[in-house]
N, CA, C and O of each residue as an XYZ file, in Angstrom:
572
protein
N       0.854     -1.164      0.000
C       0.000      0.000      0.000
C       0.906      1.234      0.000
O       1.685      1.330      0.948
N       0.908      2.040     -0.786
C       1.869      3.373     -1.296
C       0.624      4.369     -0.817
O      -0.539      3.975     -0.732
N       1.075      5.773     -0.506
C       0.334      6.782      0.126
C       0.382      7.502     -1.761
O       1.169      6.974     -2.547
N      -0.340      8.436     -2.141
C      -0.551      9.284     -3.214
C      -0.868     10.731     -2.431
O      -1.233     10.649     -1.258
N      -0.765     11.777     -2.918
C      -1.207     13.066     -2.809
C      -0.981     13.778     -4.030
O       0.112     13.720     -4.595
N      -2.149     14.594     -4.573
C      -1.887     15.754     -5.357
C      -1.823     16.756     -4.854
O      -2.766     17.383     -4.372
N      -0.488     17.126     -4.890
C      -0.139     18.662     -4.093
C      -0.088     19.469     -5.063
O       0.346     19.127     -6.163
N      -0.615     20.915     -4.744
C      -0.012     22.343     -5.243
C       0.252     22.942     -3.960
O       0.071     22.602     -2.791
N       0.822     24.116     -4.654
C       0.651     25.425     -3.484
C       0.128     26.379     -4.252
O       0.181     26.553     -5.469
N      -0.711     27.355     -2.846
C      -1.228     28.418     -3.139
C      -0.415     29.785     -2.265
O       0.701     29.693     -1.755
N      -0.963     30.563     -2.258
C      -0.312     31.992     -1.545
C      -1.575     32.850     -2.225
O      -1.876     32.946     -3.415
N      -2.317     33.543     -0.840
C      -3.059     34.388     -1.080
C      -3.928     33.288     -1.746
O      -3.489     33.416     -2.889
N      -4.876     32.268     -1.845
C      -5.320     31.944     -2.561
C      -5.211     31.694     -4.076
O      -6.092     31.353     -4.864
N      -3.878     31.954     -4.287
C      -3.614     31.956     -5.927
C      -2.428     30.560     -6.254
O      -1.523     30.224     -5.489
N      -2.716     30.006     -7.416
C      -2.002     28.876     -7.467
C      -0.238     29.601     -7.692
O       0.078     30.701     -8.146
N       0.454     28.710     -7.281
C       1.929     29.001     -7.218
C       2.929     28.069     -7.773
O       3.936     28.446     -8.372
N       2.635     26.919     -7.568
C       3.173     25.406     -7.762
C       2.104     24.312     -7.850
O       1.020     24.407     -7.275
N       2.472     23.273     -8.598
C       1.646     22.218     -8.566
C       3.017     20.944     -9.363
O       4.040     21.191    -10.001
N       2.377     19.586     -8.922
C       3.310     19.025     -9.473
C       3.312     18.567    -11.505
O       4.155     18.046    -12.235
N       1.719     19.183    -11.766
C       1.897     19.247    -13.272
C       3.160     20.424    -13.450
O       4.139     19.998    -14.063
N       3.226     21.685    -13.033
C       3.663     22.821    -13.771
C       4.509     22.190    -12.961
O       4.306     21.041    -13.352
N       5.309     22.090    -12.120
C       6.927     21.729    -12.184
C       7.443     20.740    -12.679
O       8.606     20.440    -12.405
N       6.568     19.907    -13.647
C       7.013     19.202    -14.792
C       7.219     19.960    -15.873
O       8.262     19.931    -16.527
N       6.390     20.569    -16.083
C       6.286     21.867    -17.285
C       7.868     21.983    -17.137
O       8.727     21.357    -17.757
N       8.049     23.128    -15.967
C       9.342     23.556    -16.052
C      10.203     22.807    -16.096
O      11.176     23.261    -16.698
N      10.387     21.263    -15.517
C      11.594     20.707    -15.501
C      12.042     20.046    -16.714
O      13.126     19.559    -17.035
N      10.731     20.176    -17.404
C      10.932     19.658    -19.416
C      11.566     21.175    -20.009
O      12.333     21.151    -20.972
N      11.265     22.197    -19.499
C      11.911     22.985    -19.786
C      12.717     23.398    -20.262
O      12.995     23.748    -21.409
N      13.403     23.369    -18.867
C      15.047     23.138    -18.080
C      15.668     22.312    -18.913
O      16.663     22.778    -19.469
N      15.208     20.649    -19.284
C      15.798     19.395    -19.405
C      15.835     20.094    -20.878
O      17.044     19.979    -21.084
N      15.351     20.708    -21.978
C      14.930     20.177    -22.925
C      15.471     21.323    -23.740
O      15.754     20.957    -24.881
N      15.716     22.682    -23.491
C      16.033     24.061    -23.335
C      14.656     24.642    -24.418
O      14.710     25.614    -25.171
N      13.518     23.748    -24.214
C      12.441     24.533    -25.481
C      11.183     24.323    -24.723
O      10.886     23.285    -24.132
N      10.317     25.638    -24.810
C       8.953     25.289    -24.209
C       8.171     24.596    -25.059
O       7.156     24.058    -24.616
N       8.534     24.486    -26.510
C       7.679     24.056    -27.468
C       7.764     22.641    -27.251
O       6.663     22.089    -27.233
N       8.860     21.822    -27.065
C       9.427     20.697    -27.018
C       8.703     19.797    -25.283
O       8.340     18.647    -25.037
N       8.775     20.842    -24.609
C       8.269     20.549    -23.351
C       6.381     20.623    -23.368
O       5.685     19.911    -22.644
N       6.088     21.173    -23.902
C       4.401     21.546    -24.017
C       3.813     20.144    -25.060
O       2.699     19.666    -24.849
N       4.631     19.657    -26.056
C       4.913     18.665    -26.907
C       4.802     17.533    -26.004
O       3.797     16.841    -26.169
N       5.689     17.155    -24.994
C       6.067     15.602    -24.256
C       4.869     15.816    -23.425
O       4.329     14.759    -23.097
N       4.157     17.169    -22.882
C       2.906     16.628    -22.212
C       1.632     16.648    -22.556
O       0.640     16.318    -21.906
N       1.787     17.267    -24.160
C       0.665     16.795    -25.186
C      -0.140     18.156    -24.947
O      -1.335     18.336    -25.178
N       0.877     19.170    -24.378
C      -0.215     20.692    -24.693
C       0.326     21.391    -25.996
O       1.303     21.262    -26.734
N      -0.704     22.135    -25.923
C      -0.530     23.543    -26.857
C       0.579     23.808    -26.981
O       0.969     23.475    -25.863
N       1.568     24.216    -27.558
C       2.187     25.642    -27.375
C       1.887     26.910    -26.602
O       2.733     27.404    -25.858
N       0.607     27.473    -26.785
C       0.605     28.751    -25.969
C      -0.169     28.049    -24.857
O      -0.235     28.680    -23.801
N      -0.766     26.861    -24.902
C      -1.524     26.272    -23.206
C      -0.470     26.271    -22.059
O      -0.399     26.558    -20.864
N       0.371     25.758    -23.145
C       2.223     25.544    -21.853
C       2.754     27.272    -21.463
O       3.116     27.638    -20.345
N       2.692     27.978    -22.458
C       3.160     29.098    -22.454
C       2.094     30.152    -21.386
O       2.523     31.190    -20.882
N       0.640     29.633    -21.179
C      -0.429     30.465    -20.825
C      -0.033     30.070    -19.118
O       0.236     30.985    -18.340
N      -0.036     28.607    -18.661
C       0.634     28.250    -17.689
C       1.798     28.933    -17.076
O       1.621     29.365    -15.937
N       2.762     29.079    -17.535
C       3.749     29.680    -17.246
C       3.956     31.322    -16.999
O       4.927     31.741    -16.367
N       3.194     31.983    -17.423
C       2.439     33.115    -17.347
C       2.018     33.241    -16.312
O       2.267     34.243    -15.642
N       1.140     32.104    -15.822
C      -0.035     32.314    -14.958
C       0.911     32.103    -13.383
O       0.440     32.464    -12.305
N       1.676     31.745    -13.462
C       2.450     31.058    -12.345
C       4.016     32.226    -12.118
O       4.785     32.273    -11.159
N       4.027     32.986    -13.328
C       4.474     34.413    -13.198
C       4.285     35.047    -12.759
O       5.030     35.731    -12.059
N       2.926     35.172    -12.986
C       1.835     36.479    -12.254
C       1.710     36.590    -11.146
O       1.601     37.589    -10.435
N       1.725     35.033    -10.832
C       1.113     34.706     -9.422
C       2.383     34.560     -8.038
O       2.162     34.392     -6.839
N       3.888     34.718     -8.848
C       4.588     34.733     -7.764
C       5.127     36.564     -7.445
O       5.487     37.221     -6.468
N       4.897     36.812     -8.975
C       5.848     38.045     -9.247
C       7.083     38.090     -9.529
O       7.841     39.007     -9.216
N       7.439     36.857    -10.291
C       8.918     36.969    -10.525
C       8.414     36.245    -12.393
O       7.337     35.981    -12.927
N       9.837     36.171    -12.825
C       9.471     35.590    -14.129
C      10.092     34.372    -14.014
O      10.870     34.216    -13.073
N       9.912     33.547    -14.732
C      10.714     31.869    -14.590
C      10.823     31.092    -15.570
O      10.993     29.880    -15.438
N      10.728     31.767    -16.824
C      11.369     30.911    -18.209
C      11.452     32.042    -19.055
O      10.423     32.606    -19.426
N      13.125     32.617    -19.564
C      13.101     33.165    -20.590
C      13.393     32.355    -21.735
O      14.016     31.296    -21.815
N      12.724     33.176    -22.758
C      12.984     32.445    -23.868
C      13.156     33.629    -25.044
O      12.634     34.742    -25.104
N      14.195     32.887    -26.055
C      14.910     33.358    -27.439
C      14.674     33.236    -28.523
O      14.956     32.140    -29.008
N      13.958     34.444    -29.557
C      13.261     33.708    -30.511
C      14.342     33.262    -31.639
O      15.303     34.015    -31.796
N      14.246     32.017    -32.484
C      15.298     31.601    -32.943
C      15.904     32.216    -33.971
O      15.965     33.441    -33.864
N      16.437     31.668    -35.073
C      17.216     31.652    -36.141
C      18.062     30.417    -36.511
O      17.338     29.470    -36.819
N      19.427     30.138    -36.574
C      20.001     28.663    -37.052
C      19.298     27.907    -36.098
O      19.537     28.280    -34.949
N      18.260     26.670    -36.222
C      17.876     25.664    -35.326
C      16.598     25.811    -34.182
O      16.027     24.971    -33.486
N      16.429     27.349    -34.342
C      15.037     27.735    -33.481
C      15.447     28.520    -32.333
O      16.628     28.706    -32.038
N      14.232     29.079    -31.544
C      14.771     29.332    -30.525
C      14.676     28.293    -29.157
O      14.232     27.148    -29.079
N      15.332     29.256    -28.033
C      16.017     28.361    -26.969
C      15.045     28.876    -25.700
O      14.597     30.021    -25.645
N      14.817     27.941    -24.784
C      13.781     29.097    -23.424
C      14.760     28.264    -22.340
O      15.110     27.087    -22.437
N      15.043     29.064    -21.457
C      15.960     28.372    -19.813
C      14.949     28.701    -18.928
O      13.994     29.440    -19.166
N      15.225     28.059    -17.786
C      14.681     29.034    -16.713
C      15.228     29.957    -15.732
O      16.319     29.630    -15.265
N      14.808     30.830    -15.398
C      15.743     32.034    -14.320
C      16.028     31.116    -13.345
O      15.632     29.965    -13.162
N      17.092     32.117    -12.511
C      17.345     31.624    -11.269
C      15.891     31.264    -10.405
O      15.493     30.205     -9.919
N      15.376     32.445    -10.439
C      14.320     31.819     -9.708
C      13.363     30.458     -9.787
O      12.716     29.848     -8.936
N      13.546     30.303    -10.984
C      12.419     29.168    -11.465
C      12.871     27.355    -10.918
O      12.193     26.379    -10.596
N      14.884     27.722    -11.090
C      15.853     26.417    -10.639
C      15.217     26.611     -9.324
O      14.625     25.613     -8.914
N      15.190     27.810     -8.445
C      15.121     27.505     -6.646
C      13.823     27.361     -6.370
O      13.437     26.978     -5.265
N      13.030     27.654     -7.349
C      11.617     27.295     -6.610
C      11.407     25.429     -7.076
O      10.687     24.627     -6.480
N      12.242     25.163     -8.238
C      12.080     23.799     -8.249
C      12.957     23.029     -6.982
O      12.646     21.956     -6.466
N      14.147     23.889     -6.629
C      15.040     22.790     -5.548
C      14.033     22.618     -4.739
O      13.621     21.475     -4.542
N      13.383     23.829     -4.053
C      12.670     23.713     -2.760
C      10.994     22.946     -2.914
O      10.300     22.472     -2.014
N      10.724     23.041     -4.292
C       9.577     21.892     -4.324
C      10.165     20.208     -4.061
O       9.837     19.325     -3.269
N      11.315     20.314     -5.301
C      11.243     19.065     -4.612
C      12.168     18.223     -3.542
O      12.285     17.017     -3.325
N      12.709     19.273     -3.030
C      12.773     19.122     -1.392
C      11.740     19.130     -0.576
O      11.621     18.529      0.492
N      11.193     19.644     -0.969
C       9.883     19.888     -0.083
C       8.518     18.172     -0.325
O       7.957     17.555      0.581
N       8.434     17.947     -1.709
C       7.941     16.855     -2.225
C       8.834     15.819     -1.608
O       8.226     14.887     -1.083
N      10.242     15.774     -1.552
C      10.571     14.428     -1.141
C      10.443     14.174      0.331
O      10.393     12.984      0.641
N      10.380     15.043      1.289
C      10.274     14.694      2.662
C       8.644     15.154      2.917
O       8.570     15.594      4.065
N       7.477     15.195      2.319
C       6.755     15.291      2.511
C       6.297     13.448      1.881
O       5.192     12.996      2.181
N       7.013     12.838      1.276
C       6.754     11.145      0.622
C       7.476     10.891      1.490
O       6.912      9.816      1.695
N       8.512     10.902      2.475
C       8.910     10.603      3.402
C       8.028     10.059      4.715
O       7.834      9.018      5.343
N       7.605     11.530      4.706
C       6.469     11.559      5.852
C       5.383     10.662      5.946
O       4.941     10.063      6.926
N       4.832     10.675      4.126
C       3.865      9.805      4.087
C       4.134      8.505      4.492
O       3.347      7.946      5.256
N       5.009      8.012      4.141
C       5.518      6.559      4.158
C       5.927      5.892      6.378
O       5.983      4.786      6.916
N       6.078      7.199      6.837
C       6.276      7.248      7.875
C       4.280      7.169      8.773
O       3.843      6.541      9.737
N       3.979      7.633      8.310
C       2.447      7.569      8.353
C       1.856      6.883      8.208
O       0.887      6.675      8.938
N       2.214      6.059      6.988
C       1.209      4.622      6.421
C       1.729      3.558      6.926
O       0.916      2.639      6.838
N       2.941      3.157      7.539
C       3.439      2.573      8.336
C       3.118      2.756      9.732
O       3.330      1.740     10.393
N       2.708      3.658     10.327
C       2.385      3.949     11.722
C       0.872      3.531     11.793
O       0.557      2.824     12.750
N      -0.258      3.945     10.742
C      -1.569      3.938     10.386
C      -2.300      2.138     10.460
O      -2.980      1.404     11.177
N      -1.317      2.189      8.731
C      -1.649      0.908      8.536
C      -1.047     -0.660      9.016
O      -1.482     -1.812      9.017
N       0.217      0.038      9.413
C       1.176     -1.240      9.647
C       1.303     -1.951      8.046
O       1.489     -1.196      7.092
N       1.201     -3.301      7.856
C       1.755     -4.008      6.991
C       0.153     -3.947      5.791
O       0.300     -3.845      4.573
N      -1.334     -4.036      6.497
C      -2.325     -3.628      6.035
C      -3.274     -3.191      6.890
O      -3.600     -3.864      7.869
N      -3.683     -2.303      6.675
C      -5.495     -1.888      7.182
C      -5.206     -2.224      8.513
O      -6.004     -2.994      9.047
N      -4.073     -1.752      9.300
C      -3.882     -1.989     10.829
C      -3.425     -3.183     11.432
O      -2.251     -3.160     11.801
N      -3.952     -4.032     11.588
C      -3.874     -5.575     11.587
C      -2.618     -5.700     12.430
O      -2.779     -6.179     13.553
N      -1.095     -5.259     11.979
C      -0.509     -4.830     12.921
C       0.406     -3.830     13.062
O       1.564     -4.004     13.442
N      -0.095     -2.768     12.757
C       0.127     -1.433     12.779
C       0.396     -0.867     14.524
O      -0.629     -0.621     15.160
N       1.500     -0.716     15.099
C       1.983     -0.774     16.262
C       1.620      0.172     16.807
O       1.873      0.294     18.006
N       0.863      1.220     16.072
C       0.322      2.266     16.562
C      -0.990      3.146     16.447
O      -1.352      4.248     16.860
N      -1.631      1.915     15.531
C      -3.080      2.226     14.832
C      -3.710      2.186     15.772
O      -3.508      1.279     16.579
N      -4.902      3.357     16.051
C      -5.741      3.926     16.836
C      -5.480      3.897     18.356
O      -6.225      3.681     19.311
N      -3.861      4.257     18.231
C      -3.770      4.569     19.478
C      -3.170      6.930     19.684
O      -2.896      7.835     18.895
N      -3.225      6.858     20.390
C      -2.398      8.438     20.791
C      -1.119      7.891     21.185
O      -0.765      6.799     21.632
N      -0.395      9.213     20.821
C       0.808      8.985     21.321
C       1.107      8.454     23.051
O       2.101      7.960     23.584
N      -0.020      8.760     23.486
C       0.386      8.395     24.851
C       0.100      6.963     25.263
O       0.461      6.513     26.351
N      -0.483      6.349     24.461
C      -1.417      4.669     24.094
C      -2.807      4.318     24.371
O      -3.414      3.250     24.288
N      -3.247      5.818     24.815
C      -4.525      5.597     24.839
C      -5.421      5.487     23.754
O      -5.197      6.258     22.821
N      -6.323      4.764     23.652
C      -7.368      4.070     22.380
C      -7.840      5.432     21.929
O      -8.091      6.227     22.835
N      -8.025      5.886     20.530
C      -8.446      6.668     20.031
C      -9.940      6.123     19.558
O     -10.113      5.145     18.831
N     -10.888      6.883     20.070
C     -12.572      6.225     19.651
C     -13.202      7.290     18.307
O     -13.250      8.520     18.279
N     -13.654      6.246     17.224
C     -13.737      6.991     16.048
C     -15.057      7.929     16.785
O     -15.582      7.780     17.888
N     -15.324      8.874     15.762
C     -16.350     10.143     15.769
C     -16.919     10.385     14.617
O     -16.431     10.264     13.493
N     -18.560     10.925     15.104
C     -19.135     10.644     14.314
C     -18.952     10.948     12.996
O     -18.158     11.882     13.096
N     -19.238     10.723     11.277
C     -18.919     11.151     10.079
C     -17.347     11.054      9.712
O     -16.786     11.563      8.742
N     -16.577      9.977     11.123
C     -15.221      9.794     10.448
C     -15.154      9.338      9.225
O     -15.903      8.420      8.891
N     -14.215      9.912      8.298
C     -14.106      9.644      6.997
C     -13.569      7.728      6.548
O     -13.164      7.330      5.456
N     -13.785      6.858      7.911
C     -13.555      6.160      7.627
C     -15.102      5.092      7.426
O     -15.023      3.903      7.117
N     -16.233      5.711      7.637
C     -17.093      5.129      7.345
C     -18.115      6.178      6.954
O     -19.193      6.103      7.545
N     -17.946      7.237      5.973
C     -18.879      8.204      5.691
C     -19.978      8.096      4.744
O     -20.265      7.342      3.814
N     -20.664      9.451      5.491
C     -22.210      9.086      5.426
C     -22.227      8.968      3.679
O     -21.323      9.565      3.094
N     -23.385      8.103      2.739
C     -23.064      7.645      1.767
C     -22.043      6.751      1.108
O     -22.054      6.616     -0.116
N     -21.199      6.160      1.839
C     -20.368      4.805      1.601
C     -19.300      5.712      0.652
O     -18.627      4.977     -0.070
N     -18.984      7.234      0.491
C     -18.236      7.345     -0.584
C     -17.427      8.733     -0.310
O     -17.905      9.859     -0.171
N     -16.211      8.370     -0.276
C     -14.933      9.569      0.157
C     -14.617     10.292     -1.128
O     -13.767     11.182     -1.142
């Protein structure tokens, strides 16, 4: 049993990161073309380009320039800023799958508790008693 999450971030309510658009950018980066990168995830040209915009706007910095071509086309990098907001996502992404894995092991143990050394207990070992509309049996059979 593997934990999943779809993470973004927001600020102010406005999107900032997500793990689609820091693929965007890291095809980017990898690839030195937005066209080439918007291509491997089967967008637009300007859908990839409208994205990247939008995630401009929304930090206030810029994070892919790009060169219009001549011999061979043009070239797009990303700013400094765009490399550090990727280190710290996925620093941030890898010890947050860390965590999870630290969780689903504490939760589930090996499955669904059974012997999970710490399932429905508190840290202190007292029995944790479910409440009502816990999401583990909610109302309508469906999470």
């Amino acid at each position: 049993m593997e934990p999943h999450v779809k993470l973004w971030l927001e600020e102010d309510g406005r999107l900032v990161l997500s793990d689609y658009r820091a693929r965007l950018l890291r095809l980017v980066r990898d690839s030195g073309s937005l066209a080439q990168a918007a291509a491997a995830m089967g967008l637009s040209y300007r859908r990839a380009w409208g994205k990247v915009r939008e995630l401009e706007r929304n930090l206030g910095v810029p994070l892919v320039q790009s060169h219009v071509g001549g011999t061979g086309g043009g070239r797009s990098r990303l700013t400094g800023e765009a490399a550090a907001l990727l280190r710290q996502y996925d620093a941030f992404t890898y010890d947050l799958t860390v965590e999870m894995a630290l969780l689903r092991d504490r939760h589930f143990g090996d499955r669904f508790g059974r012997s999970a050394p710490h399932a429905g207990l508190r840290e202190s070992g007292e029995q944790i008693e479910p409440v009502a509309n816990d999401p583990v049996d909610p109302p309508g059979g469906e999470l």
